[in-house]
C-alpha atoms as a printed R data frame, in Angstrom:
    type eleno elety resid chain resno       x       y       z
1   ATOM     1    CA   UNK     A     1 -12.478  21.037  -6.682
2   ATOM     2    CA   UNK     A     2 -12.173  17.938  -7.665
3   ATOM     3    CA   UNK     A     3  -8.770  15.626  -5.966
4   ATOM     4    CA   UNK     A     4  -8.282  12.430  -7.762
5   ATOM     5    CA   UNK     A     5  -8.298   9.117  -5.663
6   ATOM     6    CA   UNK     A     6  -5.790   6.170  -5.493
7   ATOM     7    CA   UNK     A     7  -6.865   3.073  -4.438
8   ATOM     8    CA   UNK     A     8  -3.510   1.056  -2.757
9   ATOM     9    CA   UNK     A     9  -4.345  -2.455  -2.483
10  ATOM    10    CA   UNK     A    10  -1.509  -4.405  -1.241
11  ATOM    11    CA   UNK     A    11  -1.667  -8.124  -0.926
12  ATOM    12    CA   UNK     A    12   0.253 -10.597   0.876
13  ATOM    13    CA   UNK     A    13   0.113 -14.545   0.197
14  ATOM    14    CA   UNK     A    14   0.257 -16.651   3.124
15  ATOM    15    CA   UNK     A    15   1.427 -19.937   1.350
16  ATOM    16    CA   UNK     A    16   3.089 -19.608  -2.243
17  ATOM    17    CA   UNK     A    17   2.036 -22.508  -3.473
18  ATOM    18    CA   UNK     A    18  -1.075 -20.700  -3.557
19  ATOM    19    CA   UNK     A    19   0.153 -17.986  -6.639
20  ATOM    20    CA   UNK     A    20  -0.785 -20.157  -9.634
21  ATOM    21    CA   UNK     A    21  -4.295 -20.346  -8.353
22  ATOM    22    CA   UNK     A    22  -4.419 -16.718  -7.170
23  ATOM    23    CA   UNK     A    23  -3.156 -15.118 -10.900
24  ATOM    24    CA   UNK     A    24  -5.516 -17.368 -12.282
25  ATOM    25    CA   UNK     A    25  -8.872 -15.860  -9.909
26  ATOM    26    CA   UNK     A    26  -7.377 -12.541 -10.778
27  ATOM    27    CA   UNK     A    27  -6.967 -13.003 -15.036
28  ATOM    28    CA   UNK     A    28 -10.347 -14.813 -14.850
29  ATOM    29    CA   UNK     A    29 -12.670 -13.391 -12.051
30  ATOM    30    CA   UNK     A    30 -11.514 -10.813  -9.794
31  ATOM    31    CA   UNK     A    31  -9.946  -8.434 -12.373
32  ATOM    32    CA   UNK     A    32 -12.632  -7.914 -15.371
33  ATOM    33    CA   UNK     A    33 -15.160  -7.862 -12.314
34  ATOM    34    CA   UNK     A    34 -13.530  -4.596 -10.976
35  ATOM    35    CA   UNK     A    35 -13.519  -3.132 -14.725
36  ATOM    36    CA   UNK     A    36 -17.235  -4.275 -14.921
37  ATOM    37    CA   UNK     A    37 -18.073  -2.990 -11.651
38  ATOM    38    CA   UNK     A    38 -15.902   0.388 -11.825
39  ATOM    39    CA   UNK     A    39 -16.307   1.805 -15.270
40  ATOM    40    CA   UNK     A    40 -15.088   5.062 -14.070
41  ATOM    41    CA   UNK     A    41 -11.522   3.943 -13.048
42  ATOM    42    CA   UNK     A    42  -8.857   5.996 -15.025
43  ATOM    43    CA   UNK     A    43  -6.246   3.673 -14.327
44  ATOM    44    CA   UNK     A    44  -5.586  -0.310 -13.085
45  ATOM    45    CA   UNK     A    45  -2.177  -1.361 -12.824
46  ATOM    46    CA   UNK     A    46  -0.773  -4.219 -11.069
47  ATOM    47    CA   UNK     A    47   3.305  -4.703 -10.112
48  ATOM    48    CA   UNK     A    48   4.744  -7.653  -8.624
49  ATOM    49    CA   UNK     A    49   6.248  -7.674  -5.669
50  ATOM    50    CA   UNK     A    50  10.233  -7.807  -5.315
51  ATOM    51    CA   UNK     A    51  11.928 -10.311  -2.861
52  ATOM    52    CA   UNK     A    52  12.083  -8.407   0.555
53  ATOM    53    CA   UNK     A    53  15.612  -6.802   1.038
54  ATOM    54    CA   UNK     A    54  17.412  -8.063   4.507
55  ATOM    55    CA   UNK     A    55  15.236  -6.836   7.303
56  ATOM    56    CA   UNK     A    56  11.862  -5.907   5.802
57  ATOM    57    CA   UNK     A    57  10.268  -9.421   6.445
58  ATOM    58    CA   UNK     A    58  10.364  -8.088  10.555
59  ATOM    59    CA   UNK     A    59   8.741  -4.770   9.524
60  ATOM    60    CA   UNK     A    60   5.001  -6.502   8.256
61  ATOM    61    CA   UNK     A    61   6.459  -6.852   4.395
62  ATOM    62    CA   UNK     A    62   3.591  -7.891   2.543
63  ATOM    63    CA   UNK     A    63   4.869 -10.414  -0.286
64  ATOM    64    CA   UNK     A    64   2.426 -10.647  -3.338
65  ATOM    65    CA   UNK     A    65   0.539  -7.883  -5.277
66  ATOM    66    CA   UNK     A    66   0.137  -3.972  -5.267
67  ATOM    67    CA   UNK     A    67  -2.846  -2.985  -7.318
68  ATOM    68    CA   UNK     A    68  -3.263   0.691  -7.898
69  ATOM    69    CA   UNK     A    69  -6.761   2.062  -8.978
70  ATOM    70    CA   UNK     A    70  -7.561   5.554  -9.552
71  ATOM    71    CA   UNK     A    71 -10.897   7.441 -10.315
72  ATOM    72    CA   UNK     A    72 -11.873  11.119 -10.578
73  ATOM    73    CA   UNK     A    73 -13.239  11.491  -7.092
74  ATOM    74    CA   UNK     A    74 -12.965   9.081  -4.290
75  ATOM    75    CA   UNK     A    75 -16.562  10.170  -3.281
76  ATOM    76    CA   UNK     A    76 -16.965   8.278  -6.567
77  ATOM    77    CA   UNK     A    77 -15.757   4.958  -5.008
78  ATOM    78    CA   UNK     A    78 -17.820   1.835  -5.877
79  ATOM    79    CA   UNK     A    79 -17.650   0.876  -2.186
80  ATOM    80    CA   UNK     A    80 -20.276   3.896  -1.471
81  ATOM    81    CA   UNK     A    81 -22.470   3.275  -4.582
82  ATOM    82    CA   UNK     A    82 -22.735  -0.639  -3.619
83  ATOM    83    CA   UNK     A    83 -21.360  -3.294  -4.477
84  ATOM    84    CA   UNK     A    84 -22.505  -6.513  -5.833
85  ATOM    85    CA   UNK     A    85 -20.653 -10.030  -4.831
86  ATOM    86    CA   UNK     A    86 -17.768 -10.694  -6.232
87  ATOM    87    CA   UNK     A    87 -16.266 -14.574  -7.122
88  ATOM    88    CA   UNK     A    88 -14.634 -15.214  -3.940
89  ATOM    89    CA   UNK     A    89 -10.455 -16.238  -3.474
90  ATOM    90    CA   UNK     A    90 -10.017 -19.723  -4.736
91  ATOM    91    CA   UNK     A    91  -8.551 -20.829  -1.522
92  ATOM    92    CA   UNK     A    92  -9.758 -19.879   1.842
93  ATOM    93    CA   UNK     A    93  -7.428 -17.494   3.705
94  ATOM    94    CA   UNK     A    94  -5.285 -17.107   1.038
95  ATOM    95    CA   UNK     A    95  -3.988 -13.599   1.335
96  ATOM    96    CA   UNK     A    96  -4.325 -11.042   3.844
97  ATOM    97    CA   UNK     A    97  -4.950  -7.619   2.188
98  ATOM    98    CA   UNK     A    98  -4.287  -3.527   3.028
99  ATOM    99    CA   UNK     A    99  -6.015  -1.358   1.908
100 ATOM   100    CA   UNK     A   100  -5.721   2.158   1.443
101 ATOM   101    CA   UNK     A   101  -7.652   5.570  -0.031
102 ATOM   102    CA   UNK     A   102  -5.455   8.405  -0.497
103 ATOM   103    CA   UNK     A   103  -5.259  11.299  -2.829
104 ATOM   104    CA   UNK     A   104  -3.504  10.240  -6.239
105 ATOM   105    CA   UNK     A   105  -0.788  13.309  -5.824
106 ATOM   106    CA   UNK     A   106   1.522  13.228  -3.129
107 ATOM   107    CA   UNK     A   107   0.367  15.823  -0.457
108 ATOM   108    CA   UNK     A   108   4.034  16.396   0.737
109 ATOM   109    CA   UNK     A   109   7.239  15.991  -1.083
110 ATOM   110    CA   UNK     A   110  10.326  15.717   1.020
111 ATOM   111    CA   UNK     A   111  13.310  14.423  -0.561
112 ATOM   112    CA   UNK     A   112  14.882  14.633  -4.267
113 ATOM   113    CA   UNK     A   113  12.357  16.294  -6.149
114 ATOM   114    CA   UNK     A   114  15.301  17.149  -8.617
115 ATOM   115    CA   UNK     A   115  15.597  13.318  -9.649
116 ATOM   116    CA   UNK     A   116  14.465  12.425 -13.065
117 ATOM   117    CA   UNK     A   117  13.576   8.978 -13.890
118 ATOM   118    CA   UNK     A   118  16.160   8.252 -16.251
119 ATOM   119    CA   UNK     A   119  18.779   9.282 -13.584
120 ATOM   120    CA   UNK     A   120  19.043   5.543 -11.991
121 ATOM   121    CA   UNK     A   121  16.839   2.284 -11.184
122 ATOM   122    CA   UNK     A   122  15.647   2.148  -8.422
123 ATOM   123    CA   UNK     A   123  13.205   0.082  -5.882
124 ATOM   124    CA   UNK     A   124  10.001   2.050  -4.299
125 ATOM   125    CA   UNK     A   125   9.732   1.376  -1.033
126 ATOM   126    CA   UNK     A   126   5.995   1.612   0.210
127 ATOM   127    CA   UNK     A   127   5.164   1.888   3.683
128 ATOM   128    CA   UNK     A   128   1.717   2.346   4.656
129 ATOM   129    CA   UNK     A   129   1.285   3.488   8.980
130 ATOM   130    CA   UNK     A   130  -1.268   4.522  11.241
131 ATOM   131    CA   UNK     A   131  -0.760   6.176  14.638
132 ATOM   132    CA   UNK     A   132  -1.650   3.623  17.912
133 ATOM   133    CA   UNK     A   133  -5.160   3.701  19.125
134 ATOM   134    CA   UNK     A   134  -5.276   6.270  22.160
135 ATOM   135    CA   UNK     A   135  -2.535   8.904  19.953
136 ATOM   136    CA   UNK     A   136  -4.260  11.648  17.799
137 ATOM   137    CA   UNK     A   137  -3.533  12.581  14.518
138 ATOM   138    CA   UNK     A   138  -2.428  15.838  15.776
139 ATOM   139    CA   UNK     A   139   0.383  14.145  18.404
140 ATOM   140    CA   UNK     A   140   1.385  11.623  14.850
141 ATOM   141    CA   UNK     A   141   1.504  14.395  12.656
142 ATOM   142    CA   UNK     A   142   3.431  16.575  14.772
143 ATOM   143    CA   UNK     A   143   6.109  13.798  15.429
144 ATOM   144    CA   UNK     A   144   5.973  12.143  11.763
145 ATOM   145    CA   UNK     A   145   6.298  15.738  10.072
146 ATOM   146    CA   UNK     A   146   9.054  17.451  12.602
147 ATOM   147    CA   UNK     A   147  10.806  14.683  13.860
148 ATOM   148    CA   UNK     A   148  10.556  11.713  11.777
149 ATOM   149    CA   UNK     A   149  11.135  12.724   8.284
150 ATOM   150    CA   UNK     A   150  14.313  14.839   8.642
151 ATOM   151    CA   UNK     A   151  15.597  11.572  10.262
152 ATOM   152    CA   UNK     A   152  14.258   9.577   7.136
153 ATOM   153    CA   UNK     A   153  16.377  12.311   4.855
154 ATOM   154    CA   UNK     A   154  19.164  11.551   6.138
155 ATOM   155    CA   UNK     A   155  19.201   8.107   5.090
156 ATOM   156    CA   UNK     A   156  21.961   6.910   3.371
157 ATOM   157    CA   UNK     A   157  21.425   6.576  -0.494
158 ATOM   158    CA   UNK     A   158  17.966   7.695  -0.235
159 ATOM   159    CA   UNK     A   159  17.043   9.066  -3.927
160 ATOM   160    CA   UNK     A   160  13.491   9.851  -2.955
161 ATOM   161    CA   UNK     A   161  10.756  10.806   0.044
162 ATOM   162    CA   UNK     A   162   7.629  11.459  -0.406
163 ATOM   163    CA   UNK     A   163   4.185  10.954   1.287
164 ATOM   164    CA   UNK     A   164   0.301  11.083   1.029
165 ATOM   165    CA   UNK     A   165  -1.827  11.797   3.966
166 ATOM   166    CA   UNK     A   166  -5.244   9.887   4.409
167 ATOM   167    CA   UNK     A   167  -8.523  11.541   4.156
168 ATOM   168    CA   UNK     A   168  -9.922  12.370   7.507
169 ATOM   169    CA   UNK     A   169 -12.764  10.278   6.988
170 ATOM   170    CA   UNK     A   170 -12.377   6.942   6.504
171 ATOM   171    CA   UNK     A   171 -13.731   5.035   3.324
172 ATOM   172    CA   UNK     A   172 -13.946   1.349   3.720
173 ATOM   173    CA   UNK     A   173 -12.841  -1.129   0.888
174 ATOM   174    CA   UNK     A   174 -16.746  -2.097   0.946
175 ATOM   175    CA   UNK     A   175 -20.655  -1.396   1.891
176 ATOM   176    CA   UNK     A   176 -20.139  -1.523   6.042
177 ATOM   177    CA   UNK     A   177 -24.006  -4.136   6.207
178 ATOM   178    CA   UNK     A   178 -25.026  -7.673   7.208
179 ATOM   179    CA   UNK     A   179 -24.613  -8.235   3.955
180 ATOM   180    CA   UNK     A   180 -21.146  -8.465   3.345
181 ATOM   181    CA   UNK     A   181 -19.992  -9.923  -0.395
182 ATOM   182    CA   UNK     A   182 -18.372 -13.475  -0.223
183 ATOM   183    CA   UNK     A   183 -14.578 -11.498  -1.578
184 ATOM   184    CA   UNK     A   184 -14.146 -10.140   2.206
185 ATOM   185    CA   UNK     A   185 -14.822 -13.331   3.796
186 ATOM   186    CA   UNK     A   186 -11.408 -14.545   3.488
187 ATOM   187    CA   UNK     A   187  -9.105 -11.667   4.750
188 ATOM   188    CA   UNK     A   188  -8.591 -10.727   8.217
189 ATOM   189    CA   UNK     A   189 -10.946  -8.495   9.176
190 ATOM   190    CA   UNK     A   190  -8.150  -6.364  11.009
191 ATOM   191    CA   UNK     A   191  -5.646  -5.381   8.340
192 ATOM   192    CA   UNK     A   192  -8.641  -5.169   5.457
193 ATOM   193    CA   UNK     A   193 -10.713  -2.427   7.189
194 ATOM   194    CA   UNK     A   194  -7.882  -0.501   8.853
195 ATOM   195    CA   UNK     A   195  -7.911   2.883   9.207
196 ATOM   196    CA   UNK     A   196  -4.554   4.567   8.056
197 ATOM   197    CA   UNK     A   197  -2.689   7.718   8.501
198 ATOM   198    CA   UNK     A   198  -0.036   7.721   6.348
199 ATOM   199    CA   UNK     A   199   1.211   6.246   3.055
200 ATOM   200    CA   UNK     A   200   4.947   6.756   2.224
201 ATOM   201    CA   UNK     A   201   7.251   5.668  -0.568
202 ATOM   202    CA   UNK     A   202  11.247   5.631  -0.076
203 ATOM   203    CA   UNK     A   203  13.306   5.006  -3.444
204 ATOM   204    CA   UNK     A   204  16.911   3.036  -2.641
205 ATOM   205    CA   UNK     A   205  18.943   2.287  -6.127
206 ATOM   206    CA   UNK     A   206  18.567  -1.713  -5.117
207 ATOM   207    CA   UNK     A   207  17.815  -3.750  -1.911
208 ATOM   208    CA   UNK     A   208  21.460  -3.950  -0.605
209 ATOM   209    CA   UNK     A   209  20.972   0.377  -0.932
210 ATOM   210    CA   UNK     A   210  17.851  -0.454   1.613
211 ATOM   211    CA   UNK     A   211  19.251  -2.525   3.745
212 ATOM   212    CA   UNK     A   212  22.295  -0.423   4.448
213 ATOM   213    CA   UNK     A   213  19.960   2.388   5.196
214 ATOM   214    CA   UNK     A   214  17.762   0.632   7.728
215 ATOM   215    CA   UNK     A   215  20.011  -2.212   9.273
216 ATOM   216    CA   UNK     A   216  23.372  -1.275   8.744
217 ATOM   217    CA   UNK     A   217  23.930   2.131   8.758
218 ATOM   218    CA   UNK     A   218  20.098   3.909  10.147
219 ATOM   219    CA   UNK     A   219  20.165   7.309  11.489
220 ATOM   220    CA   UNK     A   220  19.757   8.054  15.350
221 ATOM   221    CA   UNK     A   221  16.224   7.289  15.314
222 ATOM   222    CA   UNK     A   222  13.903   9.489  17.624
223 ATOM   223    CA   UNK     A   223  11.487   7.434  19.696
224 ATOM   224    CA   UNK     A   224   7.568   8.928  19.610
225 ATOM   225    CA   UNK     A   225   6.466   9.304  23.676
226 ATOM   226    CA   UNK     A   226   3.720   7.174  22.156
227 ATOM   227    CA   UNK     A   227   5.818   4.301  20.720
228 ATOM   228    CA   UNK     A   228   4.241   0.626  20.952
229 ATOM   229    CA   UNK     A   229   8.073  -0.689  20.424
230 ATOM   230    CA   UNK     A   230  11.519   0.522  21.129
231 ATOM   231    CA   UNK     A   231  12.488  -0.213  17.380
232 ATOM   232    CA   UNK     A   232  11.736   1.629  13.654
233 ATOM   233    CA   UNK     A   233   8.962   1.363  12.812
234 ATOM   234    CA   UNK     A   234   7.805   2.309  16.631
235 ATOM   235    CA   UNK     A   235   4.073   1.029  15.637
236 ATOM   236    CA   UNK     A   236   3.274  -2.383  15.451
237 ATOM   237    CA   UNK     A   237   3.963  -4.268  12.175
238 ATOM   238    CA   UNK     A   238   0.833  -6.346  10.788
239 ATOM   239    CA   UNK     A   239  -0.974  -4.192  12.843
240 ATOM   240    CA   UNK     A   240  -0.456  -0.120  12.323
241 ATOM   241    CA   UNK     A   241   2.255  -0.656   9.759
242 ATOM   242    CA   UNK     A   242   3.013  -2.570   6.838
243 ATOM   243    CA   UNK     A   243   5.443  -2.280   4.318
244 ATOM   244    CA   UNK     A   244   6.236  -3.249   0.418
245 ATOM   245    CA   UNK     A   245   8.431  -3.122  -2.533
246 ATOM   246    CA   UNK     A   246   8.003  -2.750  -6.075
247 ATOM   247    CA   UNK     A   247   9.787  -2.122  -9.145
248 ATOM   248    CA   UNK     A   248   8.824   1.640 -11.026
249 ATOM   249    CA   UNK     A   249   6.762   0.442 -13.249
250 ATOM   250    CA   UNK     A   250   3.706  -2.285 -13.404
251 ATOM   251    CA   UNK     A   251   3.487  -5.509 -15.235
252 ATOM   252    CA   UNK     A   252   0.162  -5.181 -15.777
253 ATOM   253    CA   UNK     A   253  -1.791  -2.418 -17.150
254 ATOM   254    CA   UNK     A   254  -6.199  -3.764 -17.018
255 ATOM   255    CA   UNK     A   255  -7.430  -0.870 -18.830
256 ATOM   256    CA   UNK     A   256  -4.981  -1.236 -21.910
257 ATOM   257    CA   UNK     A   257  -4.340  -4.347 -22.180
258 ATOM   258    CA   UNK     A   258  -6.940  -7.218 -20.794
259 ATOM   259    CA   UNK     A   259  -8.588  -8.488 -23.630
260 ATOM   260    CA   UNK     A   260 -10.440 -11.349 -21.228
261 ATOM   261    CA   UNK     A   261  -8.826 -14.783 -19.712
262 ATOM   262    CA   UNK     A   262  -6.625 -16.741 -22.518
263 ATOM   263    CA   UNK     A   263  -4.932 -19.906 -21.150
């Protein structure tokens, strides 16, 4: 059987001065190279971030871009059919970049599965976490599923929980050779070929909603015996956990709409 793949590719802009540039290597270059190069795709949609709420700059908030790709079968992937160069950033270091294979539906749903989408606005908050080198994904899962998220449902104004686990083996954004294409020269190395557990998205009516969850008003958090710090997210922002936020619905949608780069 078949599971469909999504392809979370979350991007974070180390200078914003950078942005016109960056839209302009994505309208132009990057974009209708991924359509050329992925044919397959069923869907390409891109959202803007939102301004962090208070206190989700300190959790590894990554500021720019979420592009979402999904195909039939992530055994389908371009990354294991091979992949040909692709125009590089226009800037060097320009972003750093997560990203993430997971299956397209949720594989748990936790919290509010009642809500309809006309019930209220809302912000999704996307976290995306992997356990600390040395802790299996046995010892994560058992604290993440028992502990963690009956902590995270109890979060004040939470509308929704849910979460997809990654595959067990781990599919890199490109062909692992000496020859690696120009486009991965300019992330860090690190956060681009990261291996992650976990993606999880949190809906809050607004930021101030967030922000009274997490910094005024958080539950009694339980600690992992594992934890790299004494504080949520007990992993290591920037390094095994980053976070996002997005509106519900993208801005841009590649496979209806591009019709090429018009200035």
């Amino acid at each position: 059987m078949l599971v469909m793949n999504k392809t979370l590719i979350i991007h974070h802009v180390n200078n914003i001065d950078y942005i016109p540039a960056l839209e302009r290597w994505f309208a132009r270059h990057h974009c209708p190279e991924v359509l050329a190069q992925a044919p397959w795709l069923t869907r390409y949609v891109m959202y803007r971030v939102l301004p962090p709420a208070k206190g989700m700059e300190e959790l590894g908030f990554l500021n720019y871009r979420v592009h979402e790709n999904l195909c039939l079968d992530v055994e389908a992937r371009r990354s294991l059919r091979g992949l040909l160069a692709m125009t590089p950033e226009p800037m060097e270091n320009a972003m750093k970049v997560a990203i993430v294979n997971i299956p397209a539906e949720p594989t748990e749903d936790f919290f509010g599965q009642q809500m309809g989408h006309n019930d209220k606005a809302f912000i999704r908050f996307i976290t995306v976490f992997s356990y600390p080198k040395g802790v299996t994904r046995e010892e994560g899962e058992d604290w993440f599923l028992n502990v963690h998220v009956p902590e995270i449902c109890r979060l004040p104004g939470l509308l929704r929980f849910f979460s997809h686990k990654t595959y067990d083996k781990f599919y890199s954004p490109i062909p692992l050779s000496d020859d690696v294409p120009a486009f991965a020269d300019f992330n860090q190395q690190g956060l681009f070929f990261h291996k992650w557990d976990r993606v999880c998205e949190m809906w809050f009516e607004h930021n101030s909603a967030w922000t009274n969850a997490f910094v005024d008003n958080p539950p009694q958090w339980t600690k992992p015996a594992w934890a790299t710090r004494d504080t949520y997210p007990f992993v290591e922002p920037m390094i095994d956990f980053v976070c996002t936020s997005i509106l519900e619905r993208p801005d841009q949608d590649m496979l209806k709409h591009y019709e090429g780069y018009i200035f």
